[in-house]
ChimeraX commands (.cxc) that place a marker at each C-alpha (Angstrom):
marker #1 position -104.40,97.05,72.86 radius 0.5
marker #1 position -102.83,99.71,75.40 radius 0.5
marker #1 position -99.21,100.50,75.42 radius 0.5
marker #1 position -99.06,99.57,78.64 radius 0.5
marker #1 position -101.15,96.47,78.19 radius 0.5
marker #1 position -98.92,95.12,75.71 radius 0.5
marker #1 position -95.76,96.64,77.50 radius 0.5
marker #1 position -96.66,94.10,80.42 radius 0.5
marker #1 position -97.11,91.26,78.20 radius 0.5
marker #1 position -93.49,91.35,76.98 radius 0.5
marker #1 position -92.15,91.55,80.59 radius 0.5
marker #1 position -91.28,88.03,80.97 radius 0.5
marker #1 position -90.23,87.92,77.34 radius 0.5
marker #1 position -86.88,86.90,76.24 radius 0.5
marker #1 position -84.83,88.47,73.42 radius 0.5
marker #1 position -86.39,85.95,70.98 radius 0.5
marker #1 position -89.72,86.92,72.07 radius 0.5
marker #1 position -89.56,90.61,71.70 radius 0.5
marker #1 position -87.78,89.95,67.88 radius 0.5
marker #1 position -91.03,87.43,67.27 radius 0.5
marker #1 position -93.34,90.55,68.67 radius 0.5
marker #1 position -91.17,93.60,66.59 radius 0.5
marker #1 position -91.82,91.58,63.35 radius 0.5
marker #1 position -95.21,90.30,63.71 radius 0.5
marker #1 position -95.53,94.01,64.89 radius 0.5
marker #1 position -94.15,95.30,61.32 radius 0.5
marker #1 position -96.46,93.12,59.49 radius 0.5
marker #1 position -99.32,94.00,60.97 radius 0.5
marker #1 position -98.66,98.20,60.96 radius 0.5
marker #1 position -99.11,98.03,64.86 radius 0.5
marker #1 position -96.96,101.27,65.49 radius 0.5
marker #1 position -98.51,100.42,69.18 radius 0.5
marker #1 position -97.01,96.91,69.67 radius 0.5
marker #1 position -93.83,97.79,67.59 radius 0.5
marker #1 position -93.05,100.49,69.53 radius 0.5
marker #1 position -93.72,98.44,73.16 radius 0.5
marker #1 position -90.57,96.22,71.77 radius 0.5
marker #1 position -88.25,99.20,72.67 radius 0.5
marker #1 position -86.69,100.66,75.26 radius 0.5
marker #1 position -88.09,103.97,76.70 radius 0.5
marker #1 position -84.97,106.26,76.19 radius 0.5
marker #1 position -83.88,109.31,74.18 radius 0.5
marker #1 position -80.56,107.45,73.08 radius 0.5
marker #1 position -82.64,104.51,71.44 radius 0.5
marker #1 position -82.03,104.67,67.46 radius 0.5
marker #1 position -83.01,103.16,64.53 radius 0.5
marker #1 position -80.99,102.82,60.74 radius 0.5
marker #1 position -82.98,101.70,57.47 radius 0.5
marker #1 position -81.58,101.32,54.47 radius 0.5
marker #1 position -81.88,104.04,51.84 radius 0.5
marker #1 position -82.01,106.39,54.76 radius 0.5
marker #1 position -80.29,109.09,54.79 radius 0.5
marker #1 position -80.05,109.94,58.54 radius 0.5
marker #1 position -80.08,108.14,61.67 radius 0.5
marker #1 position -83.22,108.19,63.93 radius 0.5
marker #1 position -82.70,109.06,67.55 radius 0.5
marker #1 position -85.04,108.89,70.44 radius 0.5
marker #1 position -88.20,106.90,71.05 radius 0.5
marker #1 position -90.56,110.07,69.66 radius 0.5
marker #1 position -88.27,109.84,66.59 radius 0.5
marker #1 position -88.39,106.25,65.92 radius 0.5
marker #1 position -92.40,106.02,66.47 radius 0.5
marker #1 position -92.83,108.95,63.91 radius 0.5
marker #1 position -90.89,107.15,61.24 radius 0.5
marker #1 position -92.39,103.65,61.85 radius 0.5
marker #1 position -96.09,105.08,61.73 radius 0.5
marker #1 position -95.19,106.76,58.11 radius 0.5
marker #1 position -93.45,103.76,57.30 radius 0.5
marker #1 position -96.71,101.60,57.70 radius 0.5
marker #1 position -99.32,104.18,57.26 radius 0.5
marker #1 position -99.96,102.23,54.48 radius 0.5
marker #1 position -100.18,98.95,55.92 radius 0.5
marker #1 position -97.84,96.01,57.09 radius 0.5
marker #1 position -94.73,95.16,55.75 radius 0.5
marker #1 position -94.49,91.86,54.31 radius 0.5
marker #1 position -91.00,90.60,56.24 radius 0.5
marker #1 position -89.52,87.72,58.04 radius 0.5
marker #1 position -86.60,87.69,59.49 radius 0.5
marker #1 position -84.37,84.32,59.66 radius 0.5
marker #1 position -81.20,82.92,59.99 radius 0.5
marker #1 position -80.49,84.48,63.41 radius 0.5
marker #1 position -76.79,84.71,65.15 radius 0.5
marker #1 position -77.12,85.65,68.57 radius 0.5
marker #1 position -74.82,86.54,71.05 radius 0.5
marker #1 position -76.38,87.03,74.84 radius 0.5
marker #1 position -74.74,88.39,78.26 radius 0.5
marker #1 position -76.60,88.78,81.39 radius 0.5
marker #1 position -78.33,91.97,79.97 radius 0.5
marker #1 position -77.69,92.61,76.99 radius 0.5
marker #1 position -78.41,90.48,73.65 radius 0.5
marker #1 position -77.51,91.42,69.82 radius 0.5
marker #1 position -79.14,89.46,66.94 radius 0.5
marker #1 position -78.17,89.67,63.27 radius 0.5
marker #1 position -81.18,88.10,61.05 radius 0.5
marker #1 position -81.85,88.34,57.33 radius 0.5
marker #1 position -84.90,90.06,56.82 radius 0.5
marker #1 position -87.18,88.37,53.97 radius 0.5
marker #1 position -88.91,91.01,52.49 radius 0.5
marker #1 position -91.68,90.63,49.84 radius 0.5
marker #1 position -92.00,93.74,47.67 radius 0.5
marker #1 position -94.21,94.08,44.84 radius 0.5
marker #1 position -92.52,95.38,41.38 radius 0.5
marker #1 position -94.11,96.31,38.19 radius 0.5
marker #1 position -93.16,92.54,36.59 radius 0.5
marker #1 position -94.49,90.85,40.12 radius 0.5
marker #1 position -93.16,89.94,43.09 radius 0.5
marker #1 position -90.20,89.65,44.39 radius 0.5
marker #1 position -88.08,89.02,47.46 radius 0.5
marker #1 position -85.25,91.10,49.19 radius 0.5
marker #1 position -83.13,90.70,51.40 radius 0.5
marker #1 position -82.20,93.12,54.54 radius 0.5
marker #1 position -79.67,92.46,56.62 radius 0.5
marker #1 position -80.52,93.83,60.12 radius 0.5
marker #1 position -78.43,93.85,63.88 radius 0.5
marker #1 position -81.11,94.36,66.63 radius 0.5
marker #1 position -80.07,95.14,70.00 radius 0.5
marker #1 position -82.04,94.45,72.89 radius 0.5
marker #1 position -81.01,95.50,76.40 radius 0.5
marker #1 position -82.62,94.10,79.58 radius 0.5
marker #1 position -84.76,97.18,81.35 radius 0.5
marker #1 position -86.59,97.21,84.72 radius 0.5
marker #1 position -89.60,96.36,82.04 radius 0.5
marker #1 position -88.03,93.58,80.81 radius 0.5
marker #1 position -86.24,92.95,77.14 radius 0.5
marker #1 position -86.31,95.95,74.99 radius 0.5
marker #1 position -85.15,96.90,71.68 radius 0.5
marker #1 position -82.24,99.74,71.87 radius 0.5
marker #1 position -81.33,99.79,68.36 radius 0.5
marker #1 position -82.04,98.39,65.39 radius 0.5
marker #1 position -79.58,98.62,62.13 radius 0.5
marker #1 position -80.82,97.92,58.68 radius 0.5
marker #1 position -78.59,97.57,55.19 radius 0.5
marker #1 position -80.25,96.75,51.72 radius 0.5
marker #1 position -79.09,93.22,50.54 radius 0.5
marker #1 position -80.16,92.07,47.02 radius 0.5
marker #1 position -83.16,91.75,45.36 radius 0.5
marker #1 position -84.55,87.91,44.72 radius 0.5
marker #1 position -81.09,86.62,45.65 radius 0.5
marker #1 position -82.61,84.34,48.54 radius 0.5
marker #1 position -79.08,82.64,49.36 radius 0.5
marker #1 position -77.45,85.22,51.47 radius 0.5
marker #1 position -74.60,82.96,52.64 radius 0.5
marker #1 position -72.30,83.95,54.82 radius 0.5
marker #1 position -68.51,85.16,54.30 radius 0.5
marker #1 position -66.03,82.45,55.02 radius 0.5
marker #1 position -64.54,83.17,58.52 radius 0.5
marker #1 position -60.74,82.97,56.59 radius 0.5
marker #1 position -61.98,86.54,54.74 radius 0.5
marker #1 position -61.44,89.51,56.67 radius 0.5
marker #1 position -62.65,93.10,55.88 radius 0.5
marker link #1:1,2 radius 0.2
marker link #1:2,3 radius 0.2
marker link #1:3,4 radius 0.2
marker link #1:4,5 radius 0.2
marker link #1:5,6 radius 0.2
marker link #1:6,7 radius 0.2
marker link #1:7,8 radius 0.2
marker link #1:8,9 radius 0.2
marker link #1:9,10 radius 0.2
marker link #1:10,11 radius 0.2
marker link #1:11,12 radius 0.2
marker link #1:12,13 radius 0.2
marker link #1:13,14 radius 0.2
marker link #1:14,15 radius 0.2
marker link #1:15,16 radius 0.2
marker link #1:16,17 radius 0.2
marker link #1:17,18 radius 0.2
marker link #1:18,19 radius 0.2
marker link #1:19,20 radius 0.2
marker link #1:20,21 radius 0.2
marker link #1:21,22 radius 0.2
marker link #1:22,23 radius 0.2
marker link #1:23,24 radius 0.2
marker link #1:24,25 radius 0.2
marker link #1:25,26 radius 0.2
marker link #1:26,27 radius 0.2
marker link #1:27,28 radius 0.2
marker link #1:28,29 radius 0.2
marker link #1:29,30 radius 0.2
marker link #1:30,31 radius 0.2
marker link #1:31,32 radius 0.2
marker link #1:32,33 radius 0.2
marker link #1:33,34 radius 0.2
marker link #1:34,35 radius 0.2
marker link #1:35,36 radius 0.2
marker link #1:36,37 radius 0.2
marker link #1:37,38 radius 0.2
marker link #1:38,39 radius 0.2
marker link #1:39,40 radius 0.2
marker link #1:40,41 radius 0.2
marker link #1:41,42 radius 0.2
marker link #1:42,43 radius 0.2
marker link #1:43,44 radius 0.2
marker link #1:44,45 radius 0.2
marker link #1:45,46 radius 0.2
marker link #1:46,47 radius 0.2
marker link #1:47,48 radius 0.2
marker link #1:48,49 radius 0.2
marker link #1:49,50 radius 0.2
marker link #1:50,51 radius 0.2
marker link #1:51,52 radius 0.2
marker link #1:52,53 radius 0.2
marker link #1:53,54 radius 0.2
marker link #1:54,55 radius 0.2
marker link #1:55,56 radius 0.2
marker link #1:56,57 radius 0.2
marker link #1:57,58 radius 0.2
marker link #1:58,59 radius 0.2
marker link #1:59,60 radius 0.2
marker link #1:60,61 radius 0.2
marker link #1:61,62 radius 0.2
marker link #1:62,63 radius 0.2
marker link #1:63,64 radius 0.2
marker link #1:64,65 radius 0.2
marker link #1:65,66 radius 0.2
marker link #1:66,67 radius 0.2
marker link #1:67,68 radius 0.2
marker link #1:68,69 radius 0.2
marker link #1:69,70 radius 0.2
marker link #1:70,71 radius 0.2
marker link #1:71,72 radius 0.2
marker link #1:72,73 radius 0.2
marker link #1:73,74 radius 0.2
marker link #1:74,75 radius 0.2
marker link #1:75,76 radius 0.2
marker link #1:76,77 radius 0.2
marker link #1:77,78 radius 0.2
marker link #1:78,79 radius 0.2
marker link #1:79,80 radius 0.2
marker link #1:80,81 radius 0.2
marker link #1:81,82 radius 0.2
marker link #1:82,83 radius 0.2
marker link #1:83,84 radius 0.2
marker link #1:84,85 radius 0.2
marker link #1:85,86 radius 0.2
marker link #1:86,87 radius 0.2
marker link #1:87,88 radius 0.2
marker link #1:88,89 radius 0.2
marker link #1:89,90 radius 0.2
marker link #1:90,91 radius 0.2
marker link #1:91,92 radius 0.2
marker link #1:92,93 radius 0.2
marker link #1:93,94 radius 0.2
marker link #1:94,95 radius 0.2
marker link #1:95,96 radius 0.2
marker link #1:96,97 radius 0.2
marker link #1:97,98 radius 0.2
marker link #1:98,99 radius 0.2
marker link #1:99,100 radius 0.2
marker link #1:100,101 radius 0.2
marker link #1:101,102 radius 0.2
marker link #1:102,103 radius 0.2
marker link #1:103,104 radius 0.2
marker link #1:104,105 radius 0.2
marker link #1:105,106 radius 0.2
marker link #1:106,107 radius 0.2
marker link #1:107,108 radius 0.2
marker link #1:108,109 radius 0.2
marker link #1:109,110 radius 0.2
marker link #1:110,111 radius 0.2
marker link #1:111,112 radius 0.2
marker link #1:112,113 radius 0.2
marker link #1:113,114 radius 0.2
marker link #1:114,115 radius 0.2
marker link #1:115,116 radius 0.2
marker link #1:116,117 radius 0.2
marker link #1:117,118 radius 0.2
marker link #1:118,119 radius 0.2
marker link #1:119,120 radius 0.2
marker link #1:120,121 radius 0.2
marker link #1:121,122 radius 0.2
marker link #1:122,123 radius 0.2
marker link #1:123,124 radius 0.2
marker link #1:124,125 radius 0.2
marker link #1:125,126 radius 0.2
marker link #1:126,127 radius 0.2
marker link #1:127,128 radius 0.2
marker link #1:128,129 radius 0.2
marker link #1:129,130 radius 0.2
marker link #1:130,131 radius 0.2
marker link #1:131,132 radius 0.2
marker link #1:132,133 radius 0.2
marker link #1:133,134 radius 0.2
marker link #1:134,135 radius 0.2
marker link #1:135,136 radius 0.2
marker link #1:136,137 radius 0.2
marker link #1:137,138 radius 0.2
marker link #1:138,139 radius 0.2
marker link #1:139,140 radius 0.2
marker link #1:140,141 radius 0.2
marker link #1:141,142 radius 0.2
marker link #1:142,143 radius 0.2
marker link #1:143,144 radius 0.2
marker link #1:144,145 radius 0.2
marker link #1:145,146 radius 0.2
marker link #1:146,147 radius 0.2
marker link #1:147,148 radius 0.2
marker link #1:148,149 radius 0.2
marker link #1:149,150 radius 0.2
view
């Protein structure tokens, strides 16, 4: 599918939408779709965990995902989202479910991720998208009383 095919059919798409498209995106190593989820600007930027540097810029971003799934899809879900929405702009912190394959079988870890989507002429895009390692096969990831603080 064309970038600009697949740019149009995410026009009328909500936050929710573009999240649904990202991941299904990641786990099928379309660098093409992925990269129609986000906004076309240099201050776009992109975290993962283990990283060592922040990605800036929608050139940036497209290089790392397409050596990221040169390999093929990621294996990922992401769930239990908390949204907050405003008129044009939307943040969403999910759990990403991610299956990875280690030398006594599989196993699942968690990533805890903040996407940012911003509403563009185009329509809902992705403007960041922060990533932090959680554990590996602890599949409750509940979440800090509200009486803790930092």
């Amino acid at each position: 599918m064309k970038r600009s095919s697949t740019r149009a059919a995410l026009l009328a798409g909500s936050p929710d939408e573009v999240e649904a498209a990202f991941y299904e995106a990641l786990q099928n190593a379309d660098v093409d779709r992925l990269m129609a989820c986000w906004a076309d600007d240099d201050d776009v930027f992109c975290l993962h965990p283990g990283s060592s540097a922040r990605v800036v810029g929608v050139a940036a971003i497209r290089e790392v995902f397409t050596v990221m799934l040169e390999r093929g899809g990621l294996n990922v879900r992401a769930a239990e989202v908390v949204r907050i929405q405003a008129l044009t702009s939307a943040v969403h912190n999910v759990i990403e479910h991610v299956q990875v394959q280690l030398p006594d079988g599989p196993h699942e870890a968690l990533v805890f991720a903040t996407n940012v989507y911003q509403k563009t002429p185009q329509g809902w895009r992705i403007v960041a998208h922060h990533a932090s390692a959680g554990k590996l096969g602890d599949a409750s990831a509940q979440p800090v009383s509200a009486h803790v603080l930092h």
